[in-house]
N, C-alpha and C positions, 0 to 999 in steps of 0.2 A: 157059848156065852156071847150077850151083845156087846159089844164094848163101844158104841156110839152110832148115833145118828150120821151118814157120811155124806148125802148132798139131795138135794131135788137136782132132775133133769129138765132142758126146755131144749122143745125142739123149734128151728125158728128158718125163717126163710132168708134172713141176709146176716152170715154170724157175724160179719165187724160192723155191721150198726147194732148187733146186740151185746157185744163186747162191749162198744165205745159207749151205750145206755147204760150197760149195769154197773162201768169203772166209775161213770158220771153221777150217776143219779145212787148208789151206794159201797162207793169204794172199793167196789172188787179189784182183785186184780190179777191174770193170768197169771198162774203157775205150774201148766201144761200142755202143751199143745198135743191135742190127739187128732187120729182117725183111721181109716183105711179103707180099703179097696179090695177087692177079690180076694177074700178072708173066709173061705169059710167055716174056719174056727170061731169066726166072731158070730158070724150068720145062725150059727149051733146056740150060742149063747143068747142070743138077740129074739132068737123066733123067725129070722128072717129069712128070702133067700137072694142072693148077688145084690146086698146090701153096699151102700158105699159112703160117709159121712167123715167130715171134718168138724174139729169143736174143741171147745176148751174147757179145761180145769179151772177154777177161779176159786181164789179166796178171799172172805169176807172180816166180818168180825167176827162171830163163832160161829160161824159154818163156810161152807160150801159150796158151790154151785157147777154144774156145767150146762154148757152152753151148744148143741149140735143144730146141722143143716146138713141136710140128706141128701145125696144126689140120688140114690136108687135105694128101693125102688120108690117110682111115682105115690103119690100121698093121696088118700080114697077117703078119707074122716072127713068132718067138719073142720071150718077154721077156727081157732080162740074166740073172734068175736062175736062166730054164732054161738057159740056158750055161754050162758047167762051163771051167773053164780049159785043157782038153784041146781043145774045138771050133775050126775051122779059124776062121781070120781072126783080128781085133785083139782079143786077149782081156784086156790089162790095162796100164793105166796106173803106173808105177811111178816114186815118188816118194825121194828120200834123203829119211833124217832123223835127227836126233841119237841120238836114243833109241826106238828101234825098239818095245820096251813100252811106253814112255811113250803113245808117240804112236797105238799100238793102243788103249787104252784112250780116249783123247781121240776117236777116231774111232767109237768104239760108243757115247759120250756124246752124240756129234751125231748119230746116224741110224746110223752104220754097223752092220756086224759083221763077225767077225773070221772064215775060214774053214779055220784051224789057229789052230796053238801059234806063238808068233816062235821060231825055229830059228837054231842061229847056237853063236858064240861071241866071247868080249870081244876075241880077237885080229881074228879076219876077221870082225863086224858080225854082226848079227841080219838077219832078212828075214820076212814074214808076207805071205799074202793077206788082204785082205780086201773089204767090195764095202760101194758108195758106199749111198744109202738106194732106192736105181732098181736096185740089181743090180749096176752094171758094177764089175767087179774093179779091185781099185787093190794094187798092191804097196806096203809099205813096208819100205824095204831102208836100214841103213846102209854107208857105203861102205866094201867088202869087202877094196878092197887099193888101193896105187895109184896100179897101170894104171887104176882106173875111178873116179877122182876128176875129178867134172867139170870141174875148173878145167883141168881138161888136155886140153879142148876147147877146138877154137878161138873166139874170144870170148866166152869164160868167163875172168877172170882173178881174181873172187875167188868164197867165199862168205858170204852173209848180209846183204847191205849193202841189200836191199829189205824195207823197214818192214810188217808187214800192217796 
């Protein structure tokens, strides 16, 4: 049985400028410190081999996140910002938020940028791309109608009540 959605992963090249991005710009806040080193039990689990990473657990408002940087082995893909929002796979994290400009602007204050105009209107929300200081895409969307108010998932009953 599923019993919950448990976090997106981001793998990132300096993890305490992406720690001190995600506490800043949406209140995460470590409640983990992981990693290891010449594990090959982990390496079994991973796909890897003589794998080695440091990273964090982080909690939000109703979810999850962690946070890794890899020391081994060397990284052979593309970077985030050769990724356009169209390429196959998990292309962006998307966040609600009060105020959709406001909060665009708050996020090119700390490392981001914005990758349009916030689009929208005062009845059905604003929404904007934009990408974290590593590249990867982050939505900010206020909530459009709602059907898509998360409290209207199940264990979600309210929002705001986590301090950053």
């Amino acid at each position: 049985m599923i019993l919950a959605f448990a976090h997106p992963g981001l793998v990132v090249p300096d993890l305490e400028k992406a720690r001190q991005f995600y506490e800043r710009m949406f209140g995460f806040k470590v409640i983990n410190n992981e990693g290891w080193e010449n594990a090959p039990e982990v390496d079994q689990a991973i796909g890897l081999n003589n794998s080695a990473s440091r990273g964090y657990l982080m909690a939000g408002h109703n979810c999850h996140l962690e946070l890794w940087e890899y020391s081994a082995p060397n990284k052979i893909g593309p970077q985030p910002y050769a990724l356009g929002a169209q390429e196959l796979g998990i292309r962006h994290l998307a966040f609600y938020v009060d105020d959709c400009r406001a909060e665009c602007r708050r996020l090119e204050e700390l490392g981001g940028n914005t990758l349009g105009e916030p689009i929208g209107s005062d009845e059905g929300g604003y929404v904007v791309y934009c990408r974290d200081p590593f590249g990867n895409i982050i939505e900010l969307c206020e909530i459009p109608s709602p059907d898509e108010d998360p409290t209207r998932l199940p264990g979600v009953s309210r929002l705001g009540d986590f301090a950053p």
